[in-house]
C-alpha positions, 0 to 999 in steps of 0.5 A, a space after each residue: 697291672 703287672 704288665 705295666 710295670 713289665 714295660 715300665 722296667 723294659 723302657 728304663 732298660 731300653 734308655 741306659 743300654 741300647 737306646 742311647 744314641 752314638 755319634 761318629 765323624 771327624 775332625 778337621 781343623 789347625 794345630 799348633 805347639 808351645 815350647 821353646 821355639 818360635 811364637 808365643 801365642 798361645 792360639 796360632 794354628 798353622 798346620 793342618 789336624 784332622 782326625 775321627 772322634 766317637 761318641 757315646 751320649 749316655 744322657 743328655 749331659 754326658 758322653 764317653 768320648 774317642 778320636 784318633 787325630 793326626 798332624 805335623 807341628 811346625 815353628 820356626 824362630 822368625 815367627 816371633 818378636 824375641 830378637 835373641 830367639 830370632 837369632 838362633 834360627 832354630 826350627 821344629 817340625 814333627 809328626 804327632 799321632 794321637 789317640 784320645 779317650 774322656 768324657 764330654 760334659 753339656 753345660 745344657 741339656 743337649 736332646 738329639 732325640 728330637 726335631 727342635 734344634 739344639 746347642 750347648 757349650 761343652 768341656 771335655 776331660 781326658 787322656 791322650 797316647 801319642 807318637 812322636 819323634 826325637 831329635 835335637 838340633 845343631 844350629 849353623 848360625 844366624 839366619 841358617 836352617 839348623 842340623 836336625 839330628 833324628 834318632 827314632 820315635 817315642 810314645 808319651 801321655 798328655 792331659 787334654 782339657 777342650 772347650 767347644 760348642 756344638 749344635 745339631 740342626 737336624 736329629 741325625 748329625 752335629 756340628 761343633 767348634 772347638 780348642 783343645 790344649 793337651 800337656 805332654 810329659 815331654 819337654 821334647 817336641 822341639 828337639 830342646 831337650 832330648 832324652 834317652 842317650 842325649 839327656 845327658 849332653 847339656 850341649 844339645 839343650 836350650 830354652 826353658 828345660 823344666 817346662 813341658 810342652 804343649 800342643 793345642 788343636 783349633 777347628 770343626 766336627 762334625 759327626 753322624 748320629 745313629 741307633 735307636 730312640 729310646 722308649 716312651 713310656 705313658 703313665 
């Protein structure tokens, strides 16, 4: 009898620590950013994102998530029906490097303990650290690529919500499609607003100052999974 519940209390142990199951792989797909440049779509990837993503599935609903991703915003004011934007011919082009970490929560149960296959919408909250570089921009003009002036980089945090869905075919990896926005505490992806020793020249300034911008990230994942199955226990 002792020994029952001996194994019994070894199974639970077994499932919530070293049994859980662990993905890693990589992301690859479009990115795009909303602010006070170009288009006002606010799905239009036209830059290439890829990155690496972790995840820890605790249970079947609930994962600990990681990535590290990379790509280069890009816009141009002749992407838009604005005839006054049009006009300006600004343009923005910059380097994002991103670490993010949250949770990922299943609206279904999602077993990758068995050989059945299984899929399930999902929605992801959490925080994100990113590189970026600042500058502001002189125009030269209708129809002529303005003066980028850049002066150095600077980190900031976003607040990304991603809604996907994602299937695993065989035990051992998972596909998924997703669209994740993140909102920055910077109105300076574009070079609209800049900060430290320019936010005080209202002459290098434009647009929508008392908005933050956004970017968004568009594509497909794919991860690999790996350690132990948990322990099945019999009455």
């Amino acid at each position: 009898m002792y020994l029952k519940y001996v194994h019994i209390l070894f199974c639970f142990y077994a499932v919530f620590t070293e049994a859980q199951y662990h993905e890693l792989g990589a992301f690859v797909g479009g990115s795009n950013y909303i602010g006070d440049i170009g288009t006002n779509r606010y799905l239009d990837p036209n830059s290439l994102a890829y990155g690496v993503i972790y995840k820890w599935n605790k249970t079947d609903r609930f994962s600990f998530r990681v990535g590290f991703t990379l790509t280069k915003l890009t816009e141009t004011e002749f992407n838009n029906n604005d005839l006054s934007r049009f006009n300006r011919s600004y343009e923005m082009d910059n380097d994002i490097q991103e670490v993010m970490a949250g949770f990922e929560l299943n609206f279904k149960k999602f077993n990758l303990h068995t050989e059945r296959v299984s899929f399930t919408p999902f929605i992801f909250y959490g925080l994100s650290y990113f590189r970026y570089n600042q500058y502001y921009q002189t125009p030269n003009g209708p129809f002529e690529s303005p003066n980028i002036n850049d002066y150095g980089k600077d980190q900031k945090i976003a607040f990304p919500i991603i809604l996907g869905l994602k299937v695993n075919p065989k035990p051992y990896f998972v596909l998924g499609f997703e669209i994740g926005a993140r909102y920055t505490l910077t109105d300076n992806l574009d070079g609209s607003n800049p900060e430290n020793q320019f936010g005080d020249n209202p002459g290098y300034k434009f647009g929508n100052i008392t908005n933050n911008d956004w970017y968004i990230f568009t594509g497909f994942t794919i991860s690999f999974t790996f350690g132990d199955l948990p322990c099945y226990c019999k009455d």
